[in-house]
TORSELO-502729 format. One record per residue (C-alpha): x, y, z; residue in one letter. Coordinates in steps of 0.02 Angstrom, whole numbers, padded with zeros to 5 digits, always signed. Example, Ala and Ser with C-alpha at 12.3 -4.5 7.8 and 13.67 -1.06 7.14 Angstrom:
<atoms>
+00615-00225+00390A/+00684-00053+00357S/
</atoms>
This chain:
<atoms>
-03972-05320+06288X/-03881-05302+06131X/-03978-05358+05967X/-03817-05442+05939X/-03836-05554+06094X/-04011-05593+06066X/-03962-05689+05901X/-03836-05756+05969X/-03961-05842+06108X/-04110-05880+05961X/-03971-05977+05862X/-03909-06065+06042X/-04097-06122+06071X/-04136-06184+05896X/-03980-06296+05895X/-04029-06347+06071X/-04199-06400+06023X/-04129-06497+05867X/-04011-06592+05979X/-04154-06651+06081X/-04263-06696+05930X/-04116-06792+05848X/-04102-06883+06010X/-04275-06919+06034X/-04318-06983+05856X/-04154-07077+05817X/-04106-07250+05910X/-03904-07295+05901X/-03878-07498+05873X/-03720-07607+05834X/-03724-07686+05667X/-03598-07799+05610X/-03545-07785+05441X/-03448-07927+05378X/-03283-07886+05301X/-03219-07923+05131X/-03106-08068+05136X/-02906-08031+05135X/-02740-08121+05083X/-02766-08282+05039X/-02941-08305+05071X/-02960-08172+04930X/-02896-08292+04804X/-02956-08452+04881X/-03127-08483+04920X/-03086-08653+05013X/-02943-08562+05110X/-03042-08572+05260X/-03091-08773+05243X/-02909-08808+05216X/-02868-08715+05398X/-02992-08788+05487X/-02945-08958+05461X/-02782-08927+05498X/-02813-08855+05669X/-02912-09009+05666X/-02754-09113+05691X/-02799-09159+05476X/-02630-09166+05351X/-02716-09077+05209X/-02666-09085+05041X/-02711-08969+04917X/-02696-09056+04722X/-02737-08970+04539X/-02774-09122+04462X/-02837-09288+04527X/-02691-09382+04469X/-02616-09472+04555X/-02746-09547+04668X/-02716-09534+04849X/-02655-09683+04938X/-02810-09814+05011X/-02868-09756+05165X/-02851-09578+05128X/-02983-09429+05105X/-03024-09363+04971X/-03120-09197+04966X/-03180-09184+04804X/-03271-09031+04723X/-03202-08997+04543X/-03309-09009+04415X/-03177-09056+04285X/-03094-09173+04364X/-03152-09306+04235X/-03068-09206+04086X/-02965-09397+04042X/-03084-09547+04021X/-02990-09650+04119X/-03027-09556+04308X/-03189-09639+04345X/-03123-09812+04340X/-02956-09767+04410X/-03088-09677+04558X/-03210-09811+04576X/-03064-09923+04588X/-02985-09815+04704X/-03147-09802+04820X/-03184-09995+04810X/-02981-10027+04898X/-03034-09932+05041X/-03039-09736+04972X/-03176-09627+05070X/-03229-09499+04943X/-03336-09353+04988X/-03418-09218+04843X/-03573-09147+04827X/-03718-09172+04771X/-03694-09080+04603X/-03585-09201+04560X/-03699-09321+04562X/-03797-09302+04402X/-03626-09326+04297X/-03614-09469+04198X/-03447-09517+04260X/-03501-09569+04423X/-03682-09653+04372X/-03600-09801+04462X/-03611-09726+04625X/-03736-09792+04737X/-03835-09650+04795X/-03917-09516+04678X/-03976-09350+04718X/-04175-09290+04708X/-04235-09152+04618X/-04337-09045+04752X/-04375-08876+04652X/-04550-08856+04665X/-04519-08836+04852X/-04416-08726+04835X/-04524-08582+04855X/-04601-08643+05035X/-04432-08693+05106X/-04369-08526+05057X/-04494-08445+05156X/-04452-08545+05305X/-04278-08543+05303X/-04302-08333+05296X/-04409-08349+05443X/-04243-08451+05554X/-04063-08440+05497X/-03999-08584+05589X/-04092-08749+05603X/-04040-08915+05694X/-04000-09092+05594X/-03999-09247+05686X/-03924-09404+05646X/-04053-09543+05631X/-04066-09694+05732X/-03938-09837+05677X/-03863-09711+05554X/-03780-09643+05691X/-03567-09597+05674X/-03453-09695+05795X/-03454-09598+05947X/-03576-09470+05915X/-03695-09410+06077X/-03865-09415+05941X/-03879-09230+05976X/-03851-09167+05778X/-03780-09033+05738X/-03814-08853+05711X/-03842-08782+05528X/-03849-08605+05478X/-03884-08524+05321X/-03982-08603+05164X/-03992-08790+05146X/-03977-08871+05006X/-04175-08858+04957X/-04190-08892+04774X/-04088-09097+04821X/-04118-09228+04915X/-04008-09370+04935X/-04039-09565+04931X/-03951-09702+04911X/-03990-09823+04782X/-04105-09973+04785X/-04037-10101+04892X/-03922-10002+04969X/-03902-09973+05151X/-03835-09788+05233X/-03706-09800+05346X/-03707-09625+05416X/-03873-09498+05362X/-03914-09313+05424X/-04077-09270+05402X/-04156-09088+05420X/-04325-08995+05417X/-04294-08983+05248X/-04213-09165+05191X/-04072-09245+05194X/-03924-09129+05200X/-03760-09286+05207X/-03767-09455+05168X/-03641-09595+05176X/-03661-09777+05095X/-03529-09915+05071X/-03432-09941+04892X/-03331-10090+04919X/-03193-10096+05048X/-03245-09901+05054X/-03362-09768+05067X/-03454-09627+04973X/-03518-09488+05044X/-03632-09321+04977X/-03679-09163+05060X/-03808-09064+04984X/-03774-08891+05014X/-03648-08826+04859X/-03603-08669+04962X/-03548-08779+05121X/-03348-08778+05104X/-03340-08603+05064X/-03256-08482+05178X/-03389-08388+05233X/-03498-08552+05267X/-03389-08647+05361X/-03358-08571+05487X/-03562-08553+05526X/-03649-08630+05671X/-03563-08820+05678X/-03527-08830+05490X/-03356-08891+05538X/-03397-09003+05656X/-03507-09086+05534X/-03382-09093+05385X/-03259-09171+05496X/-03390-09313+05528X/-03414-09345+05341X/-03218-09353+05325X/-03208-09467+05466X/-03086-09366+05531X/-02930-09438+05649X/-02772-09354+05703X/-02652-09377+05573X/-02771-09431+05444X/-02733-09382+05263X/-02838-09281+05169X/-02844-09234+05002X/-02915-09072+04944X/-02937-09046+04749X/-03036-08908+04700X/-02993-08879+04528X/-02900-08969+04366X/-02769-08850+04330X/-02593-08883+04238X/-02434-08785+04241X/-02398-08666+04117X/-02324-08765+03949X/-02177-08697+03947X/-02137-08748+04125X/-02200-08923+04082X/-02093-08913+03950X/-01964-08870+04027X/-01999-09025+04182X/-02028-09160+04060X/-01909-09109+03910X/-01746-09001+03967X/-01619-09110+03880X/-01712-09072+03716X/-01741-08891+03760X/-01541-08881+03798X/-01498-08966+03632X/-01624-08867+03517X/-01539-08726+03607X/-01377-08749+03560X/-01431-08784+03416X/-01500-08621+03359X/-01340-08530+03442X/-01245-08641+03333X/-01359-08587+03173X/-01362-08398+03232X/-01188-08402+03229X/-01149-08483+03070X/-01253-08330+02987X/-01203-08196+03077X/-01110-08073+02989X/-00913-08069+03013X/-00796-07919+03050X/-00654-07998+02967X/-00600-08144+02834X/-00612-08325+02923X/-00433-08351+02871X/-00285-08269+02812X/-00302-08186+02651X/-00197-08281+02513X/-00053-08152+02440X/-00090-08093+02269X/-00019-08196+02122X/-00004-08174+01920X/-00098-08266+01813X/+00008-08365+01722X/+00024-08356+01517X/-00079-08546+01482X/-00196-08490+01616X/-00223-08327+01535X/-00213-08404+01327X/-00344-08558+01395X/-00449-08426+01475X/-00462-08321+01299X/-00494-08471+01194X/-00627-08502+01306X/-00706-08339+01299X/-00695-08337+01117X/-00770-08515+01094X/-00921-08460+01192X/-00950-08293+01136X/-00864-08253+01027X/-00718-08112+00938X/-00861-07974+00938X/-00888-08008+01139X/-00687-08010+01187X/-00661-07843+01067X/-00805-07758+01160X/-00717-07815+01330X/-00573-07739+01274X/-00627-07578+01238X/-00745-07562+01381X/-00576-07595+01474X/-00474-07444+01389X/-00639-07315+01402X/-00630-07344+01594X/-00471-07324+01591X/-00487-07165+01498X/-00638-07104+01585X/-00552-07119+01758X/-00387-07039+01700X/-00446-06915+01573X/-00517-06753+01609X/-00688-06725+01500X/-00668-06866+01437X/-00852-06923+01457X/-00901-06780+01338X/-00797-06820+01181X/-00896-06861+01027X/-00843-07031+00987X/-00712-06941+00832X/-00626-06860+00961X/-00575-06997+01055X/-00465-07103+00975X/-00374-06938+00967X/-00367-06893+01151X/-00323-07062+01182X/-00188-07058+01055X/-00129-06893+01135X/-00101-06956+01286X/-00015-07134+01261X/+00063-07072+01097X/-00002-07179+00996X/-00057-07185+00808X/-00223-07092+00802X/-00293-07175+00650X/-00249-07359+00723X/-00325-07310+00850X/-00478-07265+00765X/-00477-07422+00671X/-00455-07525+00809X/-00602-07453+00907X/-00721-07482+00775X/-00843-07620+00847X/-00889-07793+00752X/-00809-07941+00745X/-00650-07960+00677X/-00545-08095+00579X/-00427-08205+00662X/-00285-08104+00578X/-00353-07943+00630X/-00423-07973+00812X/-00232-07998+00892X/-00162-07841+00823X/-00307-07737+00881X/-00313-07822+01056X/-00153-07783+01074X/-00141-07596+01026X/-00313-07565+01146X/-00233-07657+01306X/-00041-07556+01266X/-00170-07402+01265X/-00282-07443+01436X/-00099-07478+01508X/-00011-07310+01426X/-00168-07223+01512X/-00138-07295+01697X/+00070-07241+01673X/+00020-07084+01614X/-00079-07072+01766X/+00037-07106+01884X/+00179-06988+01811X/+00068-06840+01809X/+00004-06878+02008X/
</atoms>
């Protein structure tokens, strides 16, 4: 035998043996593992509640906002904890419940202010909380029974079936002078309770975890809630979980979309107005001459305000762009040399010129003659121009 072989049958036996060992020492169960919740359930943690009472033969309604109040008669599943966010709800509820409403919440609502009026209250149990902890650990599921004379129409008296934690650190009683209608009681305390409010009802469960998805479909949790509703085929139910509005610009837009369409076109309108423009609105008026009175009432106006001084300077700022645009190097003449260019080129008298350029103010005499020889010069200049191009 080979040495080759021989490991080859060592290795064989040692993974051999370990098979037997891991066989021996290890024990293969089932365990269920409970998977996360998908779709809608994801989002909703009373997605669940809302299916099983309609498969119940229920017509659920799911609101955002307890307003408006369902119609007497009706359900109404209530577990938001701002539904009182306008002062107004608890009367409009208690009314509501006194017409013939049957309201069910739980017990955490209780302690709010808003529904003090409500005759049952909910006691605080949380120094046994401890030894009920350690005996709900010790069973998952326990049994609650329906007391006798407290009893719902056609129930058989046989409870139900609760699993998971009850509600251990409440109890619920009704007020003083106030008699149940419909009570489960556990190992624990009471875990529902229902007591009259008028032509209505009002009833508490003490478990705060009970509607979610994962708790009601436990042991006879369903069975149980449908009880509290009273539930009948085709009964109405109201489910409002939350107070939630729409987004404001969608209310807005619901309440107020003739005003939104008006301010609208009214900031086209204003956009448009100031929007910059391609082109002249109309037609552009054909050039005209000033007239002789339009032009002599002009000057006497100038010359009453500012003065001869200002309308000489005018004029000869007039003539040196004149010069300056028609006259090469002309913006580096001394200010000698350019009466003389100027005079070259419009042949003119130089020394007029010169004595005509010479700024100050000048007599009444004086000023017309000198206005006169600048504006034959500035329009000499522009002729000159145009001959030579």
């Amino acid at each position: 035998m080979s040495r080759d072989t021989v490991i080859r049958i060592a290795v064989g036996g040692l993974a051999l043996a370990g098979a037997l060992w891991l066989a021996n020492a290890t024990e293969w169960v089932e365990v269920q593992v409970p998977r996360p919740p998908r779709g809608a359930a994801a989002k909703d943690s009373f997605f669940a509640t809302e299916q099983v009472l309609k498969q119940m033969g229920a017509r659920v309604e799911r609101r955002q906002a307890l307003e408006p109040l369902p119609p007497p008669g009706a359900r109404l599943l209530l577990t938001s904890q701002y539904w009182h966010l306008f002062p107004e709800r608890a009367e409009q509820l208690r009314r509501w419940i006194e017409a013939g409403g049957q309201l069910v919440v739980p017990a955490t609502l209780l302690d709010r202010r808003e529904l003090a009026w409500l005759p049952l209250k909910p006691v605080d149990r949380t120094r046994d909380a401890q030894r009920i902890k350690r005996g709900v650990d010790k069973q998952d599921c326990y049994q609650v029974t329906e007391p006798a004379g407290l009893q719902a129409p056609g129930s058989d008296g046989q409870g139900f079936r609760f699993c998971g934690g009850p509600s251990f650190w409440r109890d619920l009683q009704p007020r003083e002078n106030v008699a149940p209608q419909w009570q489960l009681n556990g190992p624990y305390g009471v875990e529902m309770l229902r007591v009259p409010l008028g032509k209505g009802s009002v009833t508490a469960f003490g478990s705060w975890t009970f509607l979610n998805n994962r708790e009601v479909l436990k042991g006879e949790h369903a069975l149980a809630l449908a009880t509290a509703l009273q539930l009948e085929r085709g009964q109405a139910v109201w489910l409002v979980t939350e107070e939630a509005r729409p987004p404001f610009l969608a209310w807005i837009w619901q309440n107020a979309w003739i005003a939104v369409l008006l301010a609208a076109a009214a900031l086209a309108w204003w956009l448009w107005r100031g929007a910059v423009r391609f082109g002249p609105v109309g037609a552009t008026p054909a050039p005209q001459r000033r007239s002789m009175r339009e032009q002599v009432a002009g000057t006497g106006a100038f010359l009453q305000q500012h003065g001869t001084a200002a309308l000489h300077a005018a004029q000869v700022r007039a003539l040196q762009d004149a010069a300056r645009a028609r006259l090469p190097g002309f913006a580096q003449l001394t200010p000698l040399s350019v009466p003389q260019a100027i005079a070259r080129a419009t042949s003119l008298d130089a020394n007029a010129l010169t004595r005509a350029l010479l700024p100050g103010p000048r007599t009444p005499e004086r000023l017309p003659a000198d206005l006169e020889l600048l504006e034959a010069a500035r329009r000499r200049l522009l002729q000159h121009q145009q001959r030579t191009s």
